[in-house]
C-alpha positions as CSV (number, residue, x, y, z in Angstrom):
1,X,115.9,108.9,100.4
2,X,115.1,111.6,98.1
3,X,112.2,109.5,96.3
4,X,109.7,108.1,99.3
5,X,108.8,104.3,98.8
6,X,106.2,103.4,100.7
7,X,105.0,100.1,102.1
8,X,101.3,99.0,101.7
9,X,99.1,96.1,102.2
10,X,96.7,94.5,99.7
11,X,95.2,91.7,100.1
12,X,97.1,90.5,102.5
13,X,100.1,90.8,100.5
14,X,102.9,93.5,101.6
15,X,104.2,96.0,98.9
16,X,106.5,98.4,98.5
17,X,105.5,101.1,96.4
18,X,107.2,103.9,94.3
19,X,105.4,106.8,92.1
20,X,106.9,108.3,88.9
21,X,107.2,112.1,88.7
22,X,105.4,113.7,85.9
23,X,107.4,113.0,82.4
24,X,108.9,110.2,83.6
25,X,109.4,107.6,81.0
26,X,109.7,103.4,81.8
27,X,113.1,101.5,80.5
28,X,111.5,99.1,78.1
29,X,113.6,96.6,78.1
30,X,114.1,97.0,82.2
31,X,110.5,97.0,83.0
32,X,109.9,93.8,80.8
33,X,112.5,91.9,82.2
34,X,111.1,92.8,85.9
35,X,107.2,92.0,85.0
36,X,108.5,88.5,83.6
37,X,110.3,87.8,86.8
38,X,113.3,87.4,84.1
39,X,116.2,88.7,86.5
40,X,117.6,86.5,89.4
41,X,118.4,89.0,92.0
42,X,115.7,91.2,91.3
43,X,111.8,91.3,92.9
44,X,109.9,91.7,90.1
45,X,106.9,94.4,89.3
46,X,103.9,95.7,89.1
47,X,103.3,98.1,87.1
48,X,100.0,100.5,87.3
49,X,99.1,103.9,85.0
50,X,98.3,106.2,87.0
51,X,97.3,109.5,84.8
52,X,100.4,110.3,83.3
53,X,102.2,108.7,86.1
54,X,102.7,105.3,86.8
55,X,103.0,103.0,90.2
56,X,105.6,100.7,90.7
57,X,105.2,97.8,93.4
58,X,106.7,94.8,94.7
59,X,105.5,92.4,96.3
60,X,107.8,91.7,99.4
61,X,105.6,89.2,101.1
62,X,107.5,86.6,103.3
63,X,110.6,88.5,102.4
64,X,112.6,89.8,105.5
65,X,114.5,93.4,105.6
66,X,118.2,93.7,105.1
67,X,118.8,95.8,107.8
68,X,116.5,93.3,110.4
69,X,118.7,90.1,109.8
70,X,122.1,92.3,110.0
71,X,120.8,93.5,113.6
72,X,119.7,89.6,114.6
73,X,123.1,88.6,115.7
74,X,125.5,87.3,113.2
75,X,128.1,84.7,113.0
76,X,131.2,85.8,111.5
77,X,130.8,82.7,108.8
78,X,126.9,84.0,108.1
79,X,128.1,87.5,107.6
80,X,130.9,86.1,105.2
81,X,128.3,84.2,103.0
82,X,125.7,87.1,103.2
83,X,128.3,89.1,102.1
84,X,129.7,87.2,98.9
85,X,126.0,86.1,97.6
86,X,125.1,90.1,97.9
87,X,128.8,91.2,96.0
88,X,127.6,88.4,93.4
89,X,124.2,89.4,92.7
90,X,125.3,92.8,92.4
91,X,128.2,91.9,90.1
92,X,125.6,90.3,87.8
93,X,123.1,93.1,87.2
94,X,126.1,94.6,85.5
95,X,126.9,91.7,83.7
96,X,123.5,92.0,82.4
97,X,123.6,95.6,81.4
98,X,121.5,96.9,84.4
99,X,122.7,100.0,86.0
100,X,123.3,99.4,89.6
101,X,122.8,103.2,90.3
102,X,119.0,102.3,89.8
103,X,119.3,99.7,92.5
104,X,117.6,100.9,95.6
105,X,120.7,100.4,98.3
106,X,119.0,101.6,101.2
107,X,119.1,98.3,104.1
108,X,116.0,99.0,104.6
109,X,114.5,98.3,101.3
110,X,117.2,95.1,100.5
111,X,115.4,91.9,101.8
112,X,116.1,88.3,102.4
113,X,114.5,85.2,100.6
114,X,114.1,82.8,104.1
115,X,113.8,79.8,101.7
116,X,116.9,80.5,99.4
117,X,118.3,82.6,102.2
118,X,119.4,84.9,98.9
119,X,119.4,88.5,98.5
120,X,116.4,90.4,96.9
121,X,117.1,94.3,95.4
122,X,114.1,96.8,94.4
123,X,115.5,97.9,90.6
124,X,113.4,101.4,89.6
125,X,112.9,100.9,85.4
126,X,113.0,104.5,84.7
127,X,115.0,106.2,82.2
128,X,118.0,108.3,83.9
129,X,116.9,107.1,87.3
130,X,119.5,107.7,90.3
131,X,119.1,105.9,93.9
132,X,120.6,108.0,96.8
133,X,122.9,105.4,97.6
134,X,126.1,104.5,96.1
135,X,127.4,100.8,95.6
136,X,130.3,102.4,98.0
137,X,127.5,103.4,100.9
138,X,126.2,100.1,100.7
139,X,129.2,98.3,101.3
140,X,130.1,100.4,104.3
141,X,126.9,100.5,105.8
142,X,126.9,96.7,105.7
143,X,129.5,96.3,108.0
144,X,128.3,99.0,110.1
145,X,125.1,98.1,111.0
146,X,125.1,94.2,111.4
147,X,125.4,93.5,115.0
148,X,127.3,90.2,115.6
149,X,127.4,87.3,118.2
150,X,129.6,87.5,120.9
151,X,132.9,86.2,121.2
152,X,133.5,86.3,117.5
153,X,136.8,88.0,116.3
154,X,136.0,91.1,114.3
155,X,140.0,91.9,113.5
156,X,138.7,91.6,109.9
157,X,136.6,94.5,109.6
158,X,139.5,96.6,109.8
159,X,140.8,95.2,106.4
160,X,137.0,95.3,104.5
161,X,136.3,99.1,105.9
162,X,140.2,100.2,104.5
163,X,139.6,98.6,100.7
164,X,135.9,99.8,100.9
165,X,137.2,103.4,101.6
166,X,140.5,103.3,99.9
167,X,141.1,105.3,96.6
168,X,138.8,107.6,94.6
169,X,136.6,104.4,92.9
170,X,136.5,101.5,94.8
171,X,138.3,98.5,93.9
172,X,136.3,95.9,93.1
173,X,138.9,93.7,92.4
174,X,140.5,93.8,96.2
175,X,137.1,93.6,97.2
176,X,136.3,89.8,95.5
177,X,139.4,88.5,96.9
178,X,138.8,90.1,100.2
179,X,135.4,88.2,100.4
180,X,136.9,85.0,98.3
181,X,139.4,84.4,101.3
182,X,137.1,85.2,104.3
183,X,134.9,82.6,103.1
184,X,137.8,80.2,103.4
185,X,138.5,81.2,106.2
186,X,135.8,80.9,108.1
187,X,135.0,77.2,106.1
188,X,138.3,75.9,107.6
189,X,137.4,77.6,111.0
190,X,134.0,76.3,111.1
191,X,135.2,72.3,110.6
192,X,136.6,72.5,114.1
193,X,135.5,73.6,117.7
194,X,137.2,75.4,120.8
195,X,136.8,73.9,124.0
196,X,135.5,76.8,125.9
197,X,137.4,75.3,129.0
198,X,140.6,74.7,128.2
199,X,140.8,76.4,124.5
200,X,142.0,73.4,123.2
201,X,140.9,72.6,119.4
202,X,138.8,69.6,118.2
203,X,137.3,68.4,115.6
204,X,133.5,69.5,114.6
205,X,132.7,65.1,115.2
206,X,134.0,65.2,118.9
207,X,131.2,65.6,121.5
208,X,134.0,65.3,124.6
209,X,137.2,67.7,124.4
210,X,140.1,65.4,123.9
211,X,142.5,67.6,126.6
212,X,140.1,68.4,129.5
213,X,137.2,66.1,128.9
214,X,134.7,69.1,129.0
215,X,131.5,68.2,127.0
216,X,131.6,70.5,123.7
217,X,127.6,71.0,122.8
218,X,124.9,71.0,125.1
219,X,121.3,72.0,124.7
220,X,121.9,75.4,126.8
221,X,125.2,76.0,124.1
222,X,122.6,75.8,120.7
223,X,121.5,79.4,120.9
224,X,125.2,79.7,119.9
225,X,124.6,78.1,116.6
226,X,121.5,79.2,115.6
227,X,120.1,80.9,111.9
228,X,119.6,84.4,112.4
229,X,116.9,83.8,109.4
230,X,114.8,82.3,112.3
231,X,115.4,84.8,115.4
232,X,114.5,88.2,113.0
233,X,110.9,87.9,114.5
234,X,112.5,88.4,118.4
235,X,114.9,90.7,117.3
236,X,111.8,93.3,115.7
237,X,109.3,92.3,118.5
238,X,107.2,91.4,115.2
239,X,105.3,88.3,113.8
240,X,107.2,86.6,111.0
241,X,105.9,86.6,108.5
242,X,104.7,83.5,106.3
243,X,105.6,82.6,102.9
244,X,103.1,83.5,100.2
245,X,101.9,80.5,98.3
246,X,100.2,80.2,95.2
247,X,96.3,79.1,95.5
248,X,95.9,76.0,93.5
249,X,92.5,76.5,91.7
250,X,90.3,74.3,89.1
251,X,89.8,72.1,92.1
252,X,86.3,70.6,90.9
253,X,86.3,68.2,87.9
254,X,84.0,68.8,85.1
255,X,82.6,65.5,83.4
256,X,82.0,68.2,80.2
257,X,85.8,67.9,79.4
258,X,87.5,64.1,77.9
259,X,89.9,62.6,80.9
260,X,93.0,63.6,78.3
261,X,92.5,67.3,79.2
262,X,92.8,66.9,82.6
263,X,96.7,67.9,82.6
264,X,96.2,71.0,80.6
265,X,97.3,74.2,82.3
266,X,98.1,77.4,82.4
267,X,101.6,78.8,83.9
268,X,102.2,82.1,85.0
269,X,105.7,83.1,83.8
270,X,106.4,85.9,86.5
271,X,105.8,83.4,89.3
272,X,105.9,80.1,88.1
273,X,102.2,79.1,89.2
274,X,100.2,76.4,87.6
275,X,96.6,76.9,87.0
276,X,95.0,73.2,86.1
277,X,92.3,73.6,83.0
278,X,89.9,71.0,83.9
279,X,87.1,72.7,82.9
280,X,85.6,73.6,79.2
281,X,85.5,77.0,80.3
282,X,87.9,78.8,82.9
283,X,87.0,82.4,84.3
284,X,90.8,84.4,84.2
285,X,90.6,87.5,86.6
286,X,91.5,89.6,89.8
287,X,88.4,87.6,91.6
288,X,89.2,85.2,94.1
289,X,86.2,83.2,93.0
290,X,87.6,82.8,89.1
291,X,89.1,79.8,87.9
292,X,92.5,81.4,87.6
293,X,92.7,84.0,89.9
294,X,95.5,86.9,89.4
295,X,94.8,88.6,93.1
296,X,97.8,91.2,93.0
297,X,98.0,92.2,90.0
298,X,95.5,95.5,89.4
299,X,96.1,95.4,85.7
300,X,94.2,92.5,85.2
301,X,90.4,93.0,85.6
302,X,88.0,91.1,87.5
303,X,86.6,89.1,84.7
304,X,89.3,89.9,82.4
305,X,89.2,86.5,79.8
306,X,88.0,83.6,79.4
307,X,89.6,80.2,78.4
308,X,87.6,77.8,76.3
309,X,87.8,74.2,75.6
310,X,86.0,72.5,72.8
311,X,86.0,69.7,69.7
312,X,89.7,69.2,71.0
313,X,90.8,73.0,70.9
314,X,91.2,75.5,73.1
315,X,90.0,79.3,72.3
316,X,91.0,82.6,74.6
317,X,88.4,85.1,74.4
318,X,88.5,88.8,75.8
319,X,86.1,89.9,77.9
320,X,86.4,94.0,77.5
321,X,89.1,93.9,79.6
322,X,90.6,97.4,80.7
323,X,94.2,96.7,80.0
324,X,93.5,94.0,76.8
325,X,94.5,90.6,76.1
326,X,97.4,90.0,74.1
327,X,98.0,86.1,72.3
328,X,102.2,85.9,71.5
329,X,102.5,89.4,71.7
330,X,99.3,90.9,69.4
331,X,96.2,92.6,71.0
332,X,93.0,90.1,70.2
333,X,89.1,91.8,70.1
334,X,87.2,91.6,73.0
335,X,84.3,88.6,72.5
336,X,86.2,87.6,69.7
337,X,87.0,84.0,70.3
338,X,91.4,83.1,69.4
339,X,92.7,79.8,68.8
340,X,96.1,78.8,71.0
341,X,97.5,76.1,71.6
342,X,100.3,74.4,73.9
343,X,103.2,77.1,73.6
344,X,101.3,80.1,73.1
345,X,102.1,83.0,75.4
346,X,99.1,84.5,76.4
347,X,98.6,88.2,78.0
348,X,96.6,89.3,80.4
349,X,97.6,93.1,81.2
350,X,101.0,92.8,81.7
351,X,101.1,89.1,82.7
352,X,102.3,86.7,80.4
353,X,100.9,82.5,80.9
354,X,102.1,79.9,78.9
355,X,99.4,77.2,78.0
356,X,100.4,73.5,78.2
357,X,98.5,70.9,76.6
358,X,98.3,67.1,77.1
């Protein structure tokens, strides 16, 4: 690529990184979308000043490389669905006005959700920014460099390489129906099995064949069926890599606060985590010893705000935070103590929280 990303660990989080060039300017609307976590499809972002440059960086943790599960051994029927969730989560950043030419298309920087088992794209909010890549590359390259199972019939890569290459501009049109019918295909396929003896056909319930009497599935025939999701750790000779979850904090209750409180809580809108307010007073910072933690985000400081409970109100109060505290979108005084209540979208940096109230 032209533009280096570069992956780095933070507190024990993996991210992939990318640095402006000087005069660069963020897409407002782009960059907001991908710090709320607003656009299915797409990892969201961090974004750091740096000068008068700026970092962008994703967290990728627990996330596995395109190019790693295409190399794992595929089923004809995994490569089919792989294949028409990517086409539709491509198909709907331009349904949402997001240039796909500021998709980063390289395999290597595409990854995997192992819980959804959906595709994940780095998106580059700058104005006029260009990937390397096109959406034609990236369709050709998909077939080229996904190793597959043996014994599965590959006569239909001939047809997706021809309407990938045909014409001047690709036709996305040929290409949907293309992928619409290979996934029927390989569902009527996969509701019946082949007697590896005989050949003869049966159906997916029948443990003995019904023409030679040859058992269909044993335990030495399951490597056969297996998720490629699972074998990407054998394939790369690397640990896998666990699934990031969200610390839980608040865990000691304070007699200071009424029993009605106790369900109050804050809820990060990027990720979805629930911070329980079950305290009259809640630390909010990158510390991993605050009452609501934000550990990978550097634009929130280390004892960045504080959240206050009393007389049956709640209060958010800045605490000279670098990057400023921000209560449904205005910029509060630092030590200046804010009303909110339930509803009220609070920001710390560039992370917005919701606070819930009982």
């Amino acid at each position: 690529m032209g533009r280096k990303l570069k992956n780095v660990n933070y507190d024990n989080h993996n991210y992939v990184q990318f640095s402006s060039e000087k005069g660069e300017q963020l897409s407002v609307r782009e960059a907001y979308a991908l710090t709320c976590n607003l656009v299915p499809g797409l990892l969201p972002v961090i974004i750091t000043p740096k000068g008068k440059k700026f970092n962008l960086a994703f967290d990728i943790t627990g996330y596995i490389p395109l190019i790693n599960y295409l190399k794992s051994g595929l089923r004809k029927h995994h490569f089919a669905s792989l294949l028409a969730n990517t086409y539709s989560t491509l198909q709907d950043f331009q349904e949402r006005y997001f240039n796909v030419s500021s998709v980063i298309l390289d395999h290597n920087y595409v990854f995997i959700d192992p819980t959804s088992k959906g595709v994940r794209f780095l998106f580059i909010p700058i104005q006029l920014y260009e990937g390397d890549a096109s959406i034609r590359e990236f369709y050709m390259r998909f077939a080229e460099n996904t190793l597959f199972s043996q014994n599965e019939n590959l006569e239909f890569l001939d047809e997706y390489k021809s309407i990938v290459s045909r014409g001047i501009n690709m036709s996305f049109f040929e290409l949907e129906q293309f992928i619409s019918s290979l996934n029927e295909n390989v569902k009527t396929k996969a509701e019946k099995r082949r007697c590896n003896k005989c050949n003869a056909i049966n159906d997916m319930s029948m443990t003995i064949c019904v023409t030679c009497g040859k058992r269909l599935y044993n335990e030495d025939e399951k490597l056969s069926e297996y998720e490629p999701l699972r074998m990407v750790d054998k394939v790369t000779n690397k640990n896998p890599v666990k699934q990031y979850q969200p610390k839980m904090v608040c865990q000691k209750v304070s007699h200071d606060m009424p029993d009605e409180q106790v369900a109050s809580r804050l809820i990060r809108k990027r990720t979805g985590q629930v911070f329980s307010i079950i305290k009259p007073l809640s630390v909010i910072g990158n510390r991993d010893d605050c009452d609501c933690p934000i550990m990978d985000n550097p634009l929130v400081s280390r004892n960045h705000a504080e959240l206050r409970y009393k007389e049956g109100r709640f209060y958010i109060v800045d605490l000279f935070s670098t990057n400023k505290t921000r209560v449904d979108g205005h910029q509060i005084q630092s030590q200046k103590e804010v009303e909110i209540g339930t509803g009220s979208i609070i920001t710390f940096g560039n992370e917005d929280f919701e606070l819930i109230t009982s």
